[in-house]
GUGU-948973 format. One record per residue (C-alpha): residue number from 1; residue in three letters; x negated, y, z. Coordinates in steps of 0.5 Angstrom, whole numbers, plus 2048, in hexadecimal, padded with zeros to 3 digits. Layout:
[NUM; ALA; [X; Y; Z]],
...
***
This chain:
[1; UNK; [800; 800; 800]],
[2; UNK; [7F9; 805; 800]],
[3; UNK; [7F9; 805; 7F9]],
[4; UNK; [7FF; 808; 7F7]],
[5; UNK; [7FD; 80F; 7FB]],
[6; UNK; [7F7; 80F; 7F8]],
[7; UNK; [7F9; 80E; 7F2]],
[8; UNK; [7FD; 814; 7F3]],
[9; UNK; [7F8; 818; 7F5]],
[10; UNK; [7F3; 816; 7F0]],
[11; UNK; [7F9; 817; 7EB]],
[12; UNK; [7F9; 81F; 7EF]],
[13; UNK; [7F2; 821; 7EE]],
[14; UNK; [7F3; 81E; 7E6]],
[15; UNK; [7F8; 823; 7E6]],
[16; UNK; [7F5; 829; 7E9]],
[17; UNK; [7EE; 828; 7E5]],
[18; UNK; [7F2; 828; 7DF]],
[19; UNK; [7F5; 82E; 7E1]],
[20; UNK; [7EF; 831; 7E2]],
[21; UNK; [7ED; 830; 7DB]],
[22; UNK; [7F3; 832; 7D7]],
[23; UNK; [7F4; 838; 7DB]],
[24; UNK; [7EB; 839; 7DA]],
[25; UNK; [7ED; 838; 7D2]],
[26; UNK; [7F2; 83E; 7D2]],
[27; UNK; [7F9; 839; 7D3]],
[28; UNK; [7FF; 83D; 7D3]],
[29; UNK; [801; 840; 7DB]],
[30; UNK; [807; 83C; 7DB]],
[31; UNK; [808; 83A; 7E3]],
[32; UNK; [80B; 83D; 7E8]],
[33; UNK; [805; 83F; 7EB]],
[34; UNK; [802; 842; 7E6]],
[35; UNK; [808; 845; 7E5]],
[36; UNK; [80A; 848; 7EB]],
[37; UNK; [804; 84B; 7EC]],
[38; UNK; [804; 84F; 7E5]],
[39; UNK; [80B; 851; 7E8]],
[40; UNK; [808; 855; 7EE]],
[41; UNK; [801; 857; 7ED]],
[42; UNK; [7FD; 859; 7F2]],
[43; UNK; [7FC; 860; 7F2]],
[44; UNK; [7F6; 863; 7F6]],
[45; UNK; [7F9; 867; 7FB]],
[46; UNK; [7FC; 860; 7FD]],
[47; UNK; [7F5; 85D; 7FC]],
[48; UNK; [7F2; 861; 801]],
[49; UNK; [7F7; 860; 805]],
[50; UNK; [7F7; 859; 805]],
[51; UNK; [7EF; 85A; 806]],
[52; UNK; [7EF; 85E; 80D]],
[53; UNK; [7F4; 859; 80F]],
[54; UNK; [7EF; 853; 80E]],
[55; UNK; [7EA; 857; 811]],
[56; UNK; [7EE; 859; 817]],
[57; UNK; [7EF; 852; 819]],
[58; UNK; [7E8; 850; 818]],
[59; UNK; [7E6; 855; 81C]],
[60; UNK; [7EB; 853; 822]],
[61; UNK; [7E8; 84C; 821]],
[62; UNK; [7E1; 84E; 822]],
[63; UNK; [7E1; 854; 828]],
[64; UNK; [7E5; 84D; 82C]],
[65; UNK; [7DF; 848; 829]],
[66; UNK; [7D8; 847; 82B]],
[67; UNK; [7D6; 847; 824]],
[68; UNK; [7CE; 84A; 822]],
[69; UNK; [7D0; 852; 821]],
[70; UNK; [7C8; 853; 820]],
[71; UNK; [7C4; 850; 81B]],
[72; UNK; [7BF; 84C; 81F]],
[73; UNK; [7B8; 84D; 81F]],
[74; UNK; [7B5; 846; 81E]],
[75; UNK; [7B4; 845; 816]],
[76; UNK; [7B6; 83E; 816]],
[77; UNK; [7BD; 840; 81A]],
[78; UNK; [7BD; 844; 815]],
[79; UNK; [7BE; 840; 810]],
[80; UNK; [7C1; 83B; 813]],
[81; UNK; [7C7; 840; 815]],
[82; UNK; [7C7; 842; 80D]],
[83; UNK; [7C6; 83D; 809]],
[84; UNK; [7CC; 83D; 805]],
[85; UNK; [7CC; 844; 804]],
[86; UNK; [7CA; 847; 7FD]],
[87; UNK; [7C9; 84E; 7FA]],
[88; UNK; [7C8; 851; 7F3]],
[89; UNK; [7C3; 856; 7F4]],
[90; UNK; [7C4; 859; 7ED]],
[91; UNK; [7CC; 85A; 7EF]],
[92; UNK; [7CB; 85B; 7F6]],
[93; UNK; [7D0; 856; 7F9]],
[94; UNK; [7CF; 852; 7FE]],
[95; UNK; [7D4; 84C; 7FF]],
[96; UNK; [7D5; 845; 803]],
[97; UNK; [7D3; 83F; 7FE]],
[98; UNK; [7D9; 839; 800]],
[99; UNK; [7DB; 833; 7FC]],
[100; UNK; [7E3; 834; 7FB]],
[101; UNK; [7E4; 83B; 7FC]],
[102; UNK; [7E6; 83D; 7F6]],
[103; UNK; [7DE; 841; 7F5]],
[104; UNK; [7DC; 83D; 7EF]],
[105; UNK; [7E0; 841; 7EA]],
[106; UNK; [7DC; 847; 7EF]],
[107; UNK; [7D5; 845; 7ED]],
[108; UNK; [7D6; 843; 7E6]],
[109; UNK; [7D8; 84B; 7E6]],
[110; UNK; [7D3; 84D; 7E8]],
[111; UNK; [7CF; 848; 7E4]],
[112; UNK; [7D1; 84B; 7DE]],
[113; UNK; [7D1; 853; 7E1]],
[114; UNK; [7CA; 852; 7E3]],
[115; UNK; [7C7; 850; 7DB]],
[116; UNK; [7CB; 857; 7D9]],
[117; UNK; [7C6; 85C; 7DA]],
[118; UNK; [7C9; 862; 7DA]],
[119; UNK; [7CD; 860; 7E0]],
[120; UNK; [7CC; 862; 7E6]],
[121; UNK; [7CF; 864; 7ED]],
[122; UNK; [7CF; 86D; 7EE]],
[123; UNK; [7CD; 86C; 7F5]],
[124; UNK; [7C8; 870; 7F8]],
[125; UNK; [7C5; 86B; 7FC]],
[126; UNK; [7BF; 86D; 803]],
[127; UNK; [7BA; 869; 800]],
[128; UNK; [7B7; 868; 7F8]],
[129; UNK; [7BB; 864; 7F4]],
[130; UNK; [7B8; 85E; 7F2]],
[131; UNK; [7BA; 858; 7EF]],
[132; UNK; [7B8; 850; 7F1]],
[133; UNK; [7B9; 84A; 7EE]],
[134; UNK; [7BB; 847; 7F6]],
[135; UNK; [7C2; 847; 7F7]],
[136; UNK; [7C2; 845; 7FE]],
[137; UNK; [7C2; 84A; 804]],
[138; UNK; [7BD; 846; 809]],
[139; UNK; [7B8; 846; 804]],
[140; UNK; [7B7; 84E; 805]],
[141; UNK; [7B3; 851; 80A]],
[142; UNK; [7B7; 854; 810]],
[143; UNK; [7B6; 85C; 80D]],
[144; UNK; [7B9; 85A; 807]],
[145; UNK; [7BE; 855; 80A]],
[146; UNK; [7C1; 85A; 80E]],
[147; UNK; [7C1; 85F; 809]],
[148; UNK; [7C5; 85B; 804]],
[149; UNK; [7CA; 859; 80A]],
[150; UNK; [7CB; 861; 80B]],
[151; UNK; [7CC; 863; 804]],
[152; UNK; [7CD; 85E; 7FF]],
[153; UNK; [7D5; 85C; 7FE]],
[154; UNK; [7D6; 856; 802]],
[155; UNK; [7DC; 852; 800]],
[156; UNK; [7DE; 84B; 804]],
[157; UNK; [7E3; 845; 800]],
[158; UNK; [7E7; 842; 805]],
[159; UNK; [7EC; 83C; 804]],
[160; UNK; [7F1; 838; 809]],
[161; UNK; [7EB; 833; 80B]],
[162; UNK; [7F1; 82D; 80B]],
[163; UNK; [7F0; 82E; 803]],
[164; UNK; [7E8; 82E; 803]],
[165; UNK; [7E8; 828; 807]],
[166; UNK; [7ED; 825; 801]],
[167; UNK; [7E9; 828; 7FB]],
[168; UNK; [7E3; 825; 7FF]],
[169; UNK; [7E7; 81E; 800]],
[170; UNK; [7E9; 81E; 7F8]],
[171; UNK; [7E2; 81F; 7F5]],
[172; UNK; [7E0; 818; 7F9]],
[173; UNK; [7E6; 814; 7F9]],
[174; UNK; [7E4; 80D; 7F6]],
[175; UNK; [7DF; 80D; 7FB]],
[176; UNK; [7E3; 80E; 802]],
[177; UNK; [7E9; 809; 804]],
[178; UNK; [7ED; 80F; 806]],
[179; UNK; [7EE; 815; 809]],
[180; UNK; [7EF; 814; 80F]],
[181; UNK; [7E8; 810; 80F]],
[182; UNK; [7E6; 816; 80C]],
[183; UNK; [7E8; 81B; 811]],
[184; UNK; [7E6; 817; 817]],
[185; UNK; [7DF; 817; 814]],
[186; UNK; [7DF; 81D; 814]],
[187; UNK; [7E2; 81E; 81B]],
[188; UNK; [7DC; 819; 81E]],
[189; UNK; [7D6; 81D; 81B]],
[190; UNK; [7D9; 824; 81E]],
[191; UNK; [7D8; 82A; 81C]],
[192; UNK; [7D0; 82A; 81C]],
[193; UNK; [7CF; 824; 817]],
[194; UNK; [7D5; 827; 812]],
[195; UNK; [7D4; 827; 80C]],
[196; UNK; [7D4; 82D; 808]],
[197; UNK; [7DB; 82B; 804]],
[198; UNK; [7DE; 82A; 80C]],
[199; UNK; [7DB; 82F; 810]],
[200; UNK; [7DF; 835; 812]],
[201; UNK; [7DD; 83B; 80F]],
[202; UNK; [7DD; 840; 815]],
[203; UNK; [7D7; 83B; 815]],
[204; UNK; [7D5; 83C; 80F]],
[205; UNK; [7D6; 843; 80C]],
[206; UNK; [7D4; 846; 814]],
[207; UNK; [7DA; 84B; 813]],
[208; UNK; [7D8; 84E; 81A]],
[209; UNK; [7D1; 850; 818]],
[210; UNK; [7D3; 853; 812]],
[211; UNK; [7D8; 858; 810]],
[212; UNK; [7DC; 856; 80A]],
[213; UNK; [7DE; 85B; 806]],
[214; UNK; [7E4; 856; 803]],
[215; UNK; [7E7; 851; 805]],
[216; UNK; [7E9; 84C; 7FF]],
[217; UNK; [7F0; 847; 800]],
[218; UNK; [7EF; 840; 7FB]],
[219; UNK; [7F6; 841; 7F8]],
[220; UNK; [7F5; 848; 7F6]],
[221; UNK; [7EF; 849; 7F3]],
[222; UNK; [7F0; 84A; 7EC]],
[223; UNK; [7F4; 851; 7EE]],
[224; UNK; [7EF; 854; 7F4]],
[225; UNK; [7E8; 853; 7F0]],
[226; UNK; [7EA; 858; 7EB]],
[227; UNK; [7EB; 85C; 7F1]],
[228; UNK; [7E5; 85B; 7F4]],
[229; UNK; [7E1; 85C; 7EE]],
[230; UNK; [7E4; 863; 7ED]],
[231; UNK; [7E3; 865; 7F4]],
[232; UNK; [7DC; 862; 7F3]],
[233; UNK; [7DB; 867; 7EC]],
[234; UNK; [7DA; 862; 7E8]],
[235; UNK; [7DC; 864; 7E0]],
[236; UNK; [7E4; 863; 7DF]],
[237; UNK; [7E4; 85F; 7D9]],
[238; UNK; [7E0; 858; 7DD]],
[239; UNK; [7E3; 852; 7DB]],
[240; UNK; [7E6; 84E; 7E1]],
[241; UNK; [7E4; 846; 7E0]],
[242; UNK; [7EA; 842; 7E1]],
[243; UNK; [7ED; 841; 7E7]],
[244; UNK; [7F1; 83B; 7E8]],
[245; UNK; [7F2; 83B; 7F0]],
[246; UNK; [7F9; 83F; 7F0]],
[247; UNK; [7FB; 838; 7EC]],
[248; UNK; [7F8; 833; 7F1]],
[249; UNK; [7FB; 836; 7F7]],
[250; UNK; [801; 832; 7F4]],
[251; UNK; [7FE; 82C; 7F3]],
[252; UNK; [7FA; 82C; 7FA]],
[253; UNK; [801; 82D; 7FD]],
[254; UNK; [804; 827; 7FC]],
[255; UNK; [7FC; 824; 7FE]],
[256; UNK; [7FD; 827; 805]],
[257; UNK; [803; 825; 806]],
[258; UNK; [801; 81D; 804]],
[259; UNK; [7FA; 81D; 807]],
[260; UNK; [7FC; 820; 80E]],
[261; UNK; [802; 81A; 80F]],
[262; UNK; [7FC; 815; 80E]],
[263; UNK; [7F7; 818; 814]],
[264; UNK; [7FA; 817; 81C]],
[265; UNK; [7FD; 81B; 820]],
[266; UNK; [7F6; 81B; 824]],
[267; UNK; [7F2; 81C; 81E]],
[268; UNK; [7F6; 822; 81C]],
[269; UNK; [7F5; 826; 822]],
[270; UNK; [7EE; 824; 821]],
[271; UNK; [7ED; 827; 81B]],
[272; UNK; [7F1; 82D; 81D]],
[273; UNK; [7EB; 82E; 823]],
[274; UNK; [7E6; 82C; 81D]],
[275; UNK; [7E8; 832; 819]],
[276; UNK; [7E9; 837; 81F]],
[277; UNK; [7E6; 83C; 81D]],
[278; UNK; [7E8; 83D; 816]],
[279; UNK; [7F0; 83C; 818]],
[280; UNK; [7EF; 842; 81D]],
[281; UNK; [7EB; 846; 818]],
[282; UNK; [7EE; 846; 813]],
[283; UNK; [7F6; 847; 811]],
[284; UNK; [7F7; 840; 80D]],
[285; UNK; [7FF; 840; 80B]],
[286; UNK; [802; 839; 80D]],
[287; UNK; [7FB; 836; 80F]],
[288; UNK; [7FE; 82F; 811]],
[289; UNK; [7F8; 82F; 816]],
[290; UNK; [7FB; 837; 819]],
[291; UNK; [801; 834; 81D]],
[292; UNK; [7FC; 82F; 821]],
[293; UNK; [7F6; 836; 823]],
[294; UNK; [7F5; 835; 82A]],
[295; UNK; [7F6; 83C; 82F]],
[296; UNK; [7F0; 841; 82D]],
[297; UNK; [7EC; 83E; 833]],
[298; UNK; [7E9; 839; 82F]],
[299; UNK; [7E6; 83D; 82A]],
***
């Protein structure tokens, strides 16, 4: 009887790869997300509403968090905290690399923005501008990190962490018996030994040390980003990648719902407490995992 419901999330995932390709090669937006999204687009005063909300809650997280402000001394610490963050030294934009966010579509963006070479960012910056092949933070010494942590536009990609677990699932599924064993594994290892598909992102992306600028919703991207790139100053005319997240939420929905009934009640409220920190930072509409959040004390 395990067959059946891996076969309808094998049948799931095929679909969603095959929506991500026919959208990638300019299939007709003829669903109902992507019809009610172009029914209401997202105006900037909305934006930077919804932007300050975001950031309101993130702030509210940290001054009740014990999470690192300062930036530590030691360079191995250093590394260690900020390892998966990456900057574009050419467009001055720092951002959090974490797999399933929807940051993929961001950094072949930037990819592309980086070979035009009458691109740049009108920004007066305190120190000279110089462009590195190195994306990664860590890799800079302190004076420079600091610098770009104060001056560059720093943007952070967040997304329900139930849906980041079910994307890391379906990437190995024929490796894995199910996916309680899959969650139950993680649950065992901690968040230490987490992987970087399982692990929080208020662990990842280090949203208390550095000040984001934006805050960017899986689910809404297509519309945010053309946002964030004109306050950014970058040229108008910037052609958007694809971006098929609005689309995916729908299948992820109905994967949630399937998924969440196969973990017992002791493993929901454990994962509830794995993920924590992100459930407290960020606002997730309709996180199966939100209803579950301890009290604040246990942050």
């Amino acid at each position: 009887m395990r067959f059946l419901p891996r076969l309808l999330l094998a049948a799931a995932l095929a679909t969603t790869t095959l929506l991500g390709c026919w959208l990638l090669l300019g299939g007709h937006r003829d669903d109902p997300a992507s019809r009610a999204e172009e029914a209401a687009p997202l105006t900037l005063d909305t934006f930077l509403h919804v932007q300050q909300l975001r950031k309101k809650r993130l702030r509210a997280f940290c001054s009740h968090s014990a999470k690192v402000a300062t930036l530590p001394e030691s360079h191995e610490e250093q590394a260690r905290m900020l390892s998966s963050v990456r900057v574009s030294t050419k467009l001055d934009f720092l951002y959090c690399q974490v797999p399933a966010t929807g940051m993929e579509g961001w950094q072949r963006l930037l990819e592309k923005l980086e070979e035009k070479e009458n691109v740049t960012v009108p920004m007066p910056l305190p120190y000279p501008r110089q462009h590195a092949l190195q994306t990664q933070l860590s890799k800079f010494n302190q004076t420079m990190i600091e610098a770009m942590m104060g001056s560059y536009t720093k943007v952070l990609f967040v997304r329900d962490p139930f849906q980041r677990l079910i994307s890391a699932y379906m990437q190995g599924m024929g490796s894995r018996p199910s996916f309680s064993s899959f969650v139950q594994d993680i649950l065992d290892r901690g968040q230490h030994n987490a992987s970087l598909e399982s692990k929080p992102l208020v662990s990842l992306c280090r949203p208390c040390l550095i000040q984001y600028d934006y805050v960017m919703m899986f689910g809404f991207l297509r519309q945010e980003l053309s946002h964030l790139l004109h306050r950014a100053g970058l040229p108008k005319d910037i052609h958007l990648p694809e971006f098929t997240d609005t689309q995916v939420q729908w299948t992820y929905k109905w994967l949630s719902e399937q998924l969440f009934s196969e973990l017992s009640l002791k493993q929901k409220k454990q994962l509830s407490r794995f993920y924590r920190w992100d459930l407290s930072a960020f606002q997730f509409s309709n996180s199966l995992l939100s209803d579950l959040l301890s009290t604040p004390e246990t942050w």
